[in-house]
N, C-alpha and C positions, 0 to 999 in steps of 0.2 A: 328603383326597386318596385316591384308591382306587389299590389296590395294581396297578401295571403287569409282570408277568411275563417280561416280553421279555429276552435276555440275548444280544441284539445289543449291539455296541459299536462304534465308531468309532476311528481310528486318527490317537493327538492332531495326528501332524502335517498330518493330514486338515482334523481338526475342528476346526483353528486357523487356517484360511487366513485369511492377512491382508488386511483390509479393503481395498480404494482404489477407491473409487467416485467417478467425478466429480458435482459439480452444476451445471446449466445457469446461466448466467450468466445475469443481468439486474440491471439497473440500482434501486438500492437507495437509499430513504432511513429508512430502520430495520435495526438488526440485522437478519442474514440468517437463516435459519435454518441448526441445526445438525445437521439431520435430513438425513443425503444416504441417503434411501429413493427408491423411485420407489412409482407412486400406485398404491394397492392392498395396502401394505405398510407395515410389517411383518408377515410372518406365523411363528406357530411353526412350529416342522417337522415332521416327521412322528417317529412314535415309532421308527422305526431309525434315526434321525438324533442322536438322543439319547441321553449318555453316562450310563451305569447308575452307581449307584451299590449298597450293599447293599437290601435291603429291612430297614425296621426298625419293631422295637416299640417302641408306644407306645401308656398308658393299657391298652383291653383290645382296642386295635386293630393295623393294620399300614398302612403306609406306606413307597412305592421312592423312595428318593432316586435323583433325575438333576438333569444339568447338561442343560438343554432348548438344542433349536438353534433358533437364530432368523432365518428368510432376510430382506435388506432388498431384494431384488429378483429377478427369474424368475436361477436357477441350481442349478446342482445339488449345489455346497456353500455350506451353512449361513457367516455372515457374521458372527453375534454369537451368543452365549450366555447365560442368566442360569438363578437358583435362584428356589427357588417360597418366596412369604414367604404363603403361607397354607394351612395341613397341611389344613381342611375344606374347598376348593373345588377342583373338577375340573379337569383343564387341559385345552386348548382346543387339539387337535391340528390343523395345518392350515390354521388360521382365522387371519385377521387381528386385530392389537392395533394400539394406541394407544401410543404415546409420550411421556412427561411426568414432571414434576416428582413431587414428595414427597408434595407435598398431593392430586396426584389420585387417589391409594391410594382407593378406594371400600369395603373391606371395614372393619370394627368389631373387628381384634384390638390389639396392642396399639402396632402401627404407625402406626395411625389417628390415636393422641394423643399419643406421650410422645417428645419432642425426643430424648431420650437414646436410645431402642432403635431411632429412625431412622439416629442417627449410628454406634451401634454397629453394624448391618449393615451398613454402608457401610463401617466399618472393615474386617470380615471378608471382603467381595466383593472388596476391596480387596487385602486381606494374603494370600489363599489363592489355591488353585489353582480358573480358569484364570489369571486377570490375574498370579500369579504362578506361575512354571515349578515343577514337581513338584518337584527338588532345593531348591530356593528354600523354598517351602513346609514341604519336609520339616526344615531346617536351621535354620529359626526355631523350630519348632515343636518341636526337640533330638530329632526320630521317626530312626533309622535304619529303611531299608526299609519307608518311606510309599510305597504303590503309587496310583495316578489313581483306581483305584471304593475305597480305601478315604480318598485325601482328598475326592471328592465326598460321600458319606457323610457325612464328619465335619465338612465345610462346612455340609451341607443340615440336620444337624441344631442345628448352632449358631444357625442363623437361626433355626429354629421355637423352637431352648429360648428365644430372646428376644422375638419377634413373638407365638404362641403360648402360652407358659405361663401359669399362673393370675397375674394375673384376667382374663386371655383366657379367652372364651367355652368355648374350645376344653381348656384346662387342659392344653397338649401336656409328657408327661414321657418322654424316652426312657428305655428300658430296654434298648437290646441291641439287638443282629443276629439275625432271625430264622433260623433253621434247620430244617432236616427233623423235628430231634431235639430242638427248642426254643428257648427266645433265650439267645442267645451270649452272652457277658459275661467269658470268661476265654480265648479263643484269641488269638493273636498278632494277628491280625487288628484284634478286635473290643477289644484292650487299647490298638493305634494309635488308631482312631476315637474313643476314647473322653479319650485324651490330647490329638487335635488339637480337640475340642470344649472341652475344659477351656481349651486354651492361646486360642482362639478367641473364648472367652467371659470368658477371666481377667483382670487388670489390664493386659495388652500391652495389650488394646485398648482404647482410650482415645478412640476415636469420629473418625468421618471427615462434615466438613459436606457437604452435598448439593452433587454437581457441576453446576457450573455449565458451561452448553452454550457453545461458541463462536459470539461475536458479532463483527459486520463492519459497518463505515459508512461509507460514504465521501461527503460530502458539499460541495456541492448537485450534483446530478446531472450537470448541466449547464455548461459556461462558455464563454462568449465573450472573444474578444478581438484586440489586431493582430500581427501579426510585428512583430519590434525589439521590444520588450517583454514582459514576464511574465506570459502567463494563468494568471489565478488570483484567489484563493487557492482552495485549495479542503484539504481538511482527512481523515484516517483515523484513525476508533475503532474500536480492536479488543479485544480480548478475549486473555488469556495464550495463548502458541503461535508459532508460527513465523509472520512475515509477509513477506511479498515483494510487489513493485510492479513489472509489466509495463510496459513503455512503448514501443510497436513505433515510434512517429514518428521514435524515432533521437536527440530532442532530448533535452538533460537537464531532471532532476526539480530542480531548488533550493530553497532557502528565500528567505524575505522578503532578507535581505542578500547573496543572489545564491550561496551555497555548495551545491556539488553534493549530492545525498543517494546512499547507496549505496540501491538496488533492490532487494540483495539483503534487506536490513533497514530499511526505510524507517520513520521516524520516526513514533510514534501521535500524536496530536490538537495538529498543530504544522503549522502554514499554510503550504504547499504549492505549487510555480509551474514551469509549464511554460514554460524559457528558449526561445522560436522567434528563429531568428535574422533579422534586419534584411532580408536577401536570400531569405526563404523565400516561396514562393510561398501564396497561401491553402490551407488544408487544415483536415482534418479528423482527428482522432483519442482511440484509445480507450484508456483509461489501465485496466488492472484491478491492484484489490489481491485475493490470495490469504493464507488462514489454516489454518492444519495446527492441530488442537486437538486434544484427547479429547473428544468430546462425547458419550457411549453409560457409560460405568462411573459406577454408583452410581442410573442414570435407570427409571424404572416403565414395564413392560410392561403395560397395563390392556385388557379386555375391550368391546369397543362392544355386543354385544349380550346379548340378554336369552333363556334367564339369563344371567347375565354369568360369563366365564372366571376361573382361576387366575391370581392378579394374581403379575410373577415382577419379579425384579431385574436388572438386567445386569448381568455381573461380568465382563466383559474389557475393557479399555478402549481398545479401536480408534479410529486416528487420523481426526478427520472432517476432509474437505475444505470449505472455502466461500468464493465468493468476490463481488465486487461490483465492477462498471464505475462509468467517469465518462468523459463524451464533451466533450472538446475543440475547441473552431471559432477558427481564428483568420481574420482575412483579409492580402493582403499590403496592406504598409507604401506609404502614400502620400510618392511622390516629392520631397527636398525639407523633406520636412516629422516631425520627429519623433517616432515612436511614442509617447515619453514626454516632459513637460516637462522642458526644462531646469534645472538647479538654478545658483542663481546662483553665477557662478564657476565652473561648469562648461564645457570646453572646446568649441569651436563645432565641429559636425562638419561633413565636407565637405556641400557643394550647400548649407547655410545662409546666405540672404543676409545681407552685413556690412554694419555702418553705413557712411554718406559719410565719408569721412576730412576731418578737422579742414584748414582752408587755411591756407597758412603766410603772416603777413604780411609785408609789403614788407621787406626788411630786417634780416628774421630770419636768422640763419643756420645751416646745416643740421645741427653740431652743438652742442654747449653754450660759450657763449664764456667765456673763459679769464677770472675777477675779475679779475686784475692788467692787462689790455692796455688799454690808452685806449680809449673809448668812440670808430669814427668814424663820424659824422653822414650816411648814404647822401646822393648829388647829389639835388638837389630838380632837377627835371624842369618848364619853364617852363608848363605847367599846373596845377602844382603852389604855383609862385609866385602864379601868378595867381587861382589857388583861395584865395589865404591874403590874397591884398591885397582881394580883395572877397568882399562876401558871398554864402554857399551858396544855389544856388538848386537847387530840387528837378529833376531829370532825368529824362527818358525817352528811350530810343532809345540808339543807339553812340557813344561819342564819337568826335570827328572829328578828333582832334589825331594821334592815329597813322596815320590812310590819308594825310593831305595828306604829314604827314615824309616816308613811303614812295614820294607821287608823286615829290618833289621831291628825294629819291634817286638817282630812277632818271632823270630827267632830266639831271643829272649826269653822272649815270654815259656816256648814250647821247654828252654832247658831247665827255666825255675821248675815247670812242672815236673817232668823226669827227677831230678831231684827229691823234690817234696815224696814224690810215689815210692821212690826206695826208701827212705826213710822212712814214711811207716810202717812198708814189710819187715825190717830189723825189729823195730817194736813189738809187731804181732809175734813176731817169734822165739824175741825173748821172754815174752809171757807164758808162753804156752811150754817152755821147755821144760821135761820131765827129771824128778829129781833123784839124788843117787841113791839108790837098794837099801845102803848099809844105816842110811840118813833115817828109811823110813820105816824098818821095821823094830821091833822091841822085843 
């Protein structure tokens, strides 16, 4: 790494501005990714954008430690930071890098190969200053009056004494803080640096596995189904972080046994249903699940072109946003007719046509008769006799024995009345009849 002169610096609460970048939604059947850059990016920053650290010897050379800024999109403050895990290659001011895992380290020091000095770096990006506040730092590390360019410093050299040293190519030994007057090794200064390297590299650190990016799934994409019943199933895998479940329809999220889920914390890889009620009209809607992770602390800043850049680390670990839809179709419930099968024994709901009701026979009576009362025998009805004296013969048409009763009724009936009506004209007329001459004069 060739020696950078600059003795700009940045103002931490500047240089720290917290991440929250959105990512564009789209409908997902794989993990999402956990890169919320826009295209073009990442790029490092420019070198006043980058916080110094000393300049230090090493070997029969010299080398500045910085904490480099990293933009993930057009602005004018830097969004991520990391340190350089390789002391021989130049860094790549301005340029865009690459994003990724452990393995896609492309340089040959000792990063390249040994489980152990990946996890130990990762420990250290981890435990120091930026991802941990300067006091923080300073107070693990038992430093009173650890200053920011002297824990960069003693950061950036921790990582080379492990990525670096023999049988790295490179054999990086630090020796001191360069000065006017030669390398430092006894000033207050240069006895912190030299402490927080020790503590950096000593048995606290006990190694950090490669972080894992935040993942999202929500699956199958798509679902159909009817109002009065449960679209669905449909299912979310996520990755550790905070998770939340959007549901603008209004309708609740439940499970298979119909219990509401909260939204704010919706349940990972456990089958899923959009309750639409019986009276809801066809519709459409769009379910997102959202994940708050760390997805940037511990991951490789790598070079795309040729020659290829100073491969660095990230060491803050800024929350990444991501998230993924699932689009819901239901249509409305035909009238009448239930959404979902009945379960036997289950209650009939209204507009369900009933079975005919059982007919009661001749005889029966309409509640349960009492064991102890005598049996008695309903009147047989001379049809009935006459059905039982001779043999059945098969029938079609009405029978005839209840209209002729009915004529012969009313026949009856019409001669009482003729009767009754003459008799009271006899009545009226013997009232009224006038009396003899001889009767009535005097």
């Amino acid at each position: 790494m060739s020696p950078i002169m600059s003795s700009s610096r940045r103002a931490p609460g500047t240089a720290l501005a917290l991440l929250a970048l959105a990512v564009p939604a789209v409908l997902v059947s794989a993990p999402a990714a956990a890169l919320d850059v826009e295209e073009g990016y990442p790029r490092v920053g420019s070198v006043r954008e980058s916080q110094l650290g000393y300049e230090i010897a090493w070997g029969r050379t010299s080398a500045v430690s910085q904490l480099f800024a990293v933009h993930t999109g057009p602005g004018a403050e830097p969004e991520l930071f990391a340190y350089c895990i390789e002391v021989t290659v130049h860094p790549g001011y301005e340029e865009r890098m690459d994003i990724g895992g452990w393995d896609s380290f492309p340089g040959d020091n000792r990063f390249a190969d040994e489980p152990r000095v990946r996890e130990q770096v990762a420990w250290i990006v981890s435990n120091s200053y930026p991802q941990q506040s300067l006091d923080a730092a300073a107070a693990a590390a038992g430093l009173a009056g650890l200053t920011e360019r002297e824990a960069i410093t003693g950061t950036q050299v921790a990582i080379w004494q492990l990525t670096d040293s023999a049988p790295a190519p490179a054999g990086f030994a630090y020796r001191g803080l360069v000065t006017p007057n030669g390398v430092d090794t006894t000033s207050p200064a240069a006895q912190r640096v030299q402490s927080l390297v020790d503590h950096l590299t000593g048995p606290a650190n006990v190694g950090l596995g490669e972080s894992s990016r935040p993942a999202l799934r929500m699956t199958p994409e798509q679902l159909a189904g009817e109002a009065g019943g449960l679209v669905g199933p449909f299912t979310i895998a996520a990755s550790a972080g905070a998770l939340t479940l959007d549901t603008p329809s209004g309708y609740p999220v439940v499970t298979a046994d119909g219990a509401p889920i909260d939204p704010a914390a919706p349940p990972r890889d456990t089958a899923l249903y959009l309750d639409v009620p019986a009276d809801a009209p066809a519709g459409i809607a769009t379910l997102r699940a959202e994940l708050v992770g760390e997805g940037y602390d511990g991951l490789l800043l790598t070079s795309p072109t040729t020659p290829r850049r100073q491969t660095m680390m990230i060491a803050d670990g800024r929350e990444s946003l991501i998230s993924a839809d699932i689009e819901l179709t239901w249509t409305a419930a035909r009238p009448g007719i239930p959404a979902t099968p009945i379960e036997p024994g289950a209650p009939v709901e209204p507009g369900t046509p009933l079975e005919p009701a059982t007919p009661i026979e001749a005889g029966t009576p309409g509640t349960p008769a009492d064991p102890a009362a005598p049996t008695v025998p309903a009147a047989a009805s001379p049809a009935t006799v006459a059905n039982d004296a001779t043999p059945t013969l098969a029938r079609t048409g009405a029978d005839a024995g209840p209209p002729l009763l009915g004529a012969l009724a009313v026949l009856v009936s019409g001669a009482a009345l003729l009767t009754l009506r003459s008799r009271r004209r006899q009545l009226r007329a013997a009232h009224h009849r006038p009396l003899p001459r001889s009767a009535g004069r005097r």
